[in-house]
C-alpha positions in Angstrom: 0.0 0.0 0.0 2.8 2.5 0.7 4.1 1.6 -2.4 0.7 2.2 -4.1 -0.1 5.3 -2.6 3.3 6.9 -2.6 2.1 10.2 -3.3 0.2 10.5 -0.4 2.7 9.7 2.6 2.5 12.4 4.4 -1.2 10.8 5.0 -1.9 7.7 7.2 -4.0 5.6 4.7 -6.8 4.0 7.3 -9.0 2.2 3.7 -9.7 2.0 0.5 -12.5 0.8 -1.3 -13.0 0.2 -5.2 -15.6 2.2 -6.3 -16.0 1.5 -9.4 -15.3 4.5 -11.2 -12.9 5.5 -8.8 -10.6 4.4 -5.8 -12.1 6.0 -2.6 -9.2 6.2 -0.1 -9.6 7.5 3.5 -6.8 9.1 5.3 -5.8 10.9 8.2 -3.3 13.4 8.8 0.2 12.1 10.7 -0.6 12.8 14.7 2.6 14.9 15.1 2.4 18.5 15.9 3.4 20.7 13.3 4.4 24.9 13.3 0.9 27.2 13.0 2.1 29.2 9.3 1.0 32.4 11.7 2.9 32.2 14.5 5.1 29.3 14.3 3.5 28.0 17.3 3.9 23.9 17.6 -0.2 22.8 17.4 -1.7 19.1 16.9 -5.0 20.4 16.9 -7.1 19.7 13.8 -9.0 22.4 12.5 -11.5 20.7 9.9 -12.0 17.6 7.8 -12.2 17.6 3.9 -12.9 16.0 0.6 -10.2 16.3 -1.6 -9.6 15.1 -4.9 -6.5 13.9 -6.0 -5.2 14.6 -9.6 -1.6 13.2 -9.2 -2.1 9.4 -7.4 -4.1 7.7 -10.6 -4.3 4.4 -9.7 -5.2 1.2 -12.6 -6.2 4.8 -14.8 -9.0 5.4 -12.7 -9.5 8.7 -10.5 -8.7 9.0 -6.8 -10.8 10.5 -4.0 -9.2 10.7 -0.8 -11.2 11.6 2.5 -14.4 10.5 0.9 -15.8 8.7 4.4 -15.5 12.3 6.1 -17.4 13.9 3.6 -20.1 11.6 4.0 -19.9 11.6 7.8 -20.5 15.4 8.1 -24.3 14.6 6.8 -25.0 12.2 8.9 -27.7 13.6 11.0 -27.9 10.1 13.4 -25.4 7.0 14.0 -24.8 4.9 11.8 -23.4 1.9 12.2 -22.3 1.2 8.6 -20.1 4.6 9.3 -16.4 4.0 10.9 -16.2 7.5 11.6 -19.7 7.5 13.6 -18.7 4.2 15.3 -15.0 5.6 16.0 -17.0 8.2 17.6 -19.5 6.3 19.4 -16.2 4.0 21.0 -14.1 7.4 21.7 -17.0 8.6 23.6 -18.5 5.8 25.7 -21.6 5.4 23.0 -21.9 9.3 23.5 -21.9 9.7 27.1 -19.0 12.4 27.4 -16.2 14.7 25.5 -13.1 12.2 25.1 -11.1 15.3 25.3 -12.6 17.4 28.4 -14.7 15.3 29.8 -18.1 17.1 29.6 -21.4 15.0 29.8 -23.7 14.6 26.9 -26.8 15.0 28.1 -28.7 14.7 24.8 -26.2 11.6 23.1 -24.9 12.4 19.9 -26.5 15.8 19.7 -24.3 16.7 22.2 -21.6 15.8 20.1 -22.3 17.2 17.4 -23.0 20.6 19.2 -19.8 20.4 21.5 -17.1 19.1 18.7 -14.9 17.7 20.6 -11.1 19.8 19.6 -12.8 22.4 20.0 -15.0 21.4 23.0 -17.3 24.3 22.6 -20.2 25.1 25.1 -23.4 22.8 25.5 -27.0 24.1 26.0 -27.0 25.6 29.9 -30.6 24.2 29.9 -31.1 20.7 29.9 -33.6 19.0 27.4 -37.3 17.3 28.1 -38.7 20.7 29.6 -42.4 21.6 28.1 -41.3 25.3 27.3 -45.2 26.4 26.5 -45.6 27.1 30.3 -43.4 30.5 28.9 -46.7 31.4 26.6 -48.3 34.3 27.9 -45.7 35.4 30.2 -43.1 38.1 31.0 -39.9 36.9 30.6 -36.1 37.9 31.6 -33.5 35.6 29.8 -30.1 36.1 31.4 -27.0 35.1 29.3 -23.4 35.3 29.8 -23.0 39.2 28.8 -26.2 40.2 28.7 -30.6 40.1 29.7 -33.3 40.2 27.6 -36.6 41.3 29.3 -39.7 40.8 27.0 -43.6 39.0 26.6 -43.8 35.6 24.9 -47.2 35.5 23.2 -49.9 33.2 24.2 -50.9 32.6 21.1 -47.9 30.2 19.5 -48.0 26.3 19.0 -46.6 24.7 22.0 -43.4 23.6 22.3 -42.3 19.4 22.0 -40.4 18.9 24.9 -38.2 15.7 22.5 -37.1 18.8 20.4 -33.5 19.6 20.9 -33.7 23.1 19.4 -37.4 24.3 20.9 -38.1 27.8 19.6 -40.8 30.4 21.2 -41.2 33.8 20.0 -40.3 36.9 22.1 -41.8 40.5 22.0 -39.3 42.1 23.5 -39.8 45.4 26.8 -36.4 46.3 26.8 -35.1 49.7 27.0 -34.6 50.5 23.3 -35.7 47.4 21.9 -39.4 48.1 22.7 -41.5 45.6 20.3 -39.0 44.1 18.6 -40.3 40.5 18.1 -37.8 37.2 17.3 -37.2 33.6 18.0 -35.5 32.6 20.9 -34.1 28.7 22.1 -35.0 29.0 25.8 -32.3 26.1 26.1 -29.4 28.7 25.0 -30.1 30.9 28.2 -28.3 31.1 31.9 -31.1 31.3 33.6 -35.3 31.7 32.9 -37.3 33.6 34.9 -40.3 32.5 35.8 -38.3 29.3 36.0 -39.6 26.4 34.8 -42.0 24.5 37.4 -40.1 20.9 36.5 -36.9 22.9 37.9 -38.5 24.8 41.1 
C-alpha cells in the first residue's frame, strides 16, 4: 500500500474501497504536531475535515478521492453503524456519554456531540432537554445570558413547544429599553437562567 499510494505519505492511509469508477481512499493526517504558518506556534490540533480530490495518485487509470468517508460523515444527522467515523466516535465517547477530550457530559447523546465538537470542546446548552417550554406562553420573561438580559412578553398565542425537540423555539416581543416591540425567535435552552423558572426545575 505504501508503495501504491506513494504520493500521499505524508497521510496515514486507514481504507480504500473500489468504487468503481474511482478508488475511494480515506486518510488521516500524521498525529505529530506541526508549526501554525501564523505564529510558528507547535499545534496538533485539527481544524476541519475535507474532501479532496487527488489529480496526481491515478491508480489502474482510474481517478482518486481521498477523505471520501469524512465527507459523507459530516451529513450524517444520526449514527450509523455502517459509518467507521460514527462508530469511531460512538467507542471514543463511551456510546456518546462524554467529551473524550474534556470530559463534559452529553446530556442529549450524539446531539451533544455534534454541538460540542470535541477539539474544539465548545459550550453545551446551559438548559437541559425534556422541559415543556409552553408554560413560557403568555408570560413576561427575563433571559439572562453570559453578557447580557433580555426582558420581554412571549405571546400566548404560539403552537406549543415538544419537549423531545433539541432546538425548541418560542417567540419573544421584547420590553427592553430600546428594543421596545421588537419580536424574534428565541431557544430557551441557549439561556443562563429563565425567569419564571420552569416549574419541572423549582
Amino acid at each position: 500500500m505504501r508503495t501504491v499510494f506513494s504520493g500521499l505519505s505524508e497521510l496515514v492511509i486507514e481504507d480504500v474501497v473500489d468504487g468503481g469508477d474511482a478508488v475511494v481512499v480515506t486518510a488521516r493526517t500524521r498525529d505529530v504536531a506541526v508549526p501554525c504558518p501564523v505564529c510558528a506556534a507547535p499545534t496538533a490540533k485539527v481544524h476541519g475535515y475535507h474532501h479532496r480530490t487527488v489529480a496526481d495518485v491515478p491508480v489502474d487509470a482510474r481517478q482518486v478521492v481521498v477523505a471520501r468517508a469524512y465527507a459523507d460523515h459530516s451529513e450524517h444527522a444520526d449514527h450509523r453503524a455502517d459509518c467507521y467515523l460514527c462508530e469511531n466516535e460512538r467507542e471514543r465517547s463511551e456510546d456518546y456519554a462524554r467529551c473524550w477530550k474534556c470530559g463534559v457530559t452529553f446530556w442529549d447523546g450524539r446531539f451533544d456531540l455534534i454541538v460540542h465538537t470535541p477539539g474544539y470542546c465548545f459550550r453545551l446548552h446551559p438548559q437541559p432537554s425534556g422541559i415543556e417550554w409552553s408554560y413560557l406562553r403568555g408570560q413576561d420573561v427575563r433571559l439572562v445570558g453570559t453578557h447580557y438580559t433580555i426582558i420581554g412578553h412571549v405571546p400566548a398565542d404560539q403552537a406549543a413547544t415538544d419537549p423531545t425537540d433539541l432546538m425548541p423555539h418560542l417567540t419573544l416581543v421584547r420590553t427592553d429599553e430600546g428594543y421596545e416591540g421588537e419580536v424574534s425567535p428565541f431557544n430557551p435552552r441557549e439561556w443562563l437562567e429563565i425567569h419564571p423558572a420552569s416549574p419541572a426545575a423549582s
